[in-house]
N, C-alpha and C positions, 0 to 999 in steps of 0.2 A: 842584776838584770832589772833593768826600769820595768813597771808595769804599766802598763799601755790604756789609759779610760776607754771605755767605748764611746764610739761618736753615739747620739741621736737627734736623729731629726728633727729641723726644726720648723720644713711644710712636710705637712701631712696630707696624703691624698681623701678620697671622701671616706672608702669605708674605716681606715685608722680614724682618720677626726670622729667618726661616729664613733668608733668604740671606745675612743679618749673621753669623750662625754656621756657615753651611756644611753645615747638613743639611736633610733634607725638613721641608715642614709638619705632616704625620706624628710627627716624633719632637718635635718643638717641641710640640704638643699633648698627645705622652707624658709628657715633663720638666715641665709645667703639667698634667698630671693626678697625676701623683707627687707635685706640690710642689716638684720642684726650681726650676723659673722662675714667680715668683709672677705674678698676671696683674691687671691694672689695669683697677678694675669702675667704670666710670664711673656716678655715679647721671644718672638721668631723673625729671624732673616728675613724681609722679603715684607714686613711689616706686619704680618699674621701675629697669634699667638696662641699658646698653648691651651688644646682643649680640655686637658684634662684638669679637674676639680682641686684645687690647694689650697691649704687652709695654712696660717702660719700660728704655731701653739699658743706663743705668746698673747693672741686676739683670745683663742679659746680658753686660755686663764682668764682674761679679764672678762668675758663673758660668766664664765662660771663666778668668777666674784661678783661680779654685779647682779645674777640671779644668787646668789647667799645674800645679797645686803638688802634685795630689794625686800620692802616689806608690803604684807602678802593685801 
């Protein structure tokens, strides 16, 4: 019987992306209002698009490597 990986996600909504990084949804909301974490606008039918907050991991690895490289 094959074993099956589990998927994971690869947007994360706000409170996950906060707890992936380790600080409130607060400052994940500052960092995407700055520009530092860009945010994933999904469109909607109709021309709209999704209001809810999404972050893609991939961004929040290179965020987190680029706060370890930067120096202080």
């Amino acid at each position: 019987m094959p074993v099956l990986c589990p998927i994971s996600p690869r947007l994360l909504d706000l409170p996950t992306a906060s707890a992936y990084l380790g600080v409130s949804p607060w400052t994940v909301r500052d960092l995407e209002a700055a520009g530092v974490l860009p945010r994933v606008r999904v469109p909607l039918p109709g021309g709209g698009e999704l209001r809810k907050l999404l972050f893609d991991k991939d961004d929040l690895d290179r965020a987190i490597g680029a706060w370890k490289d930067a120096a202080p």
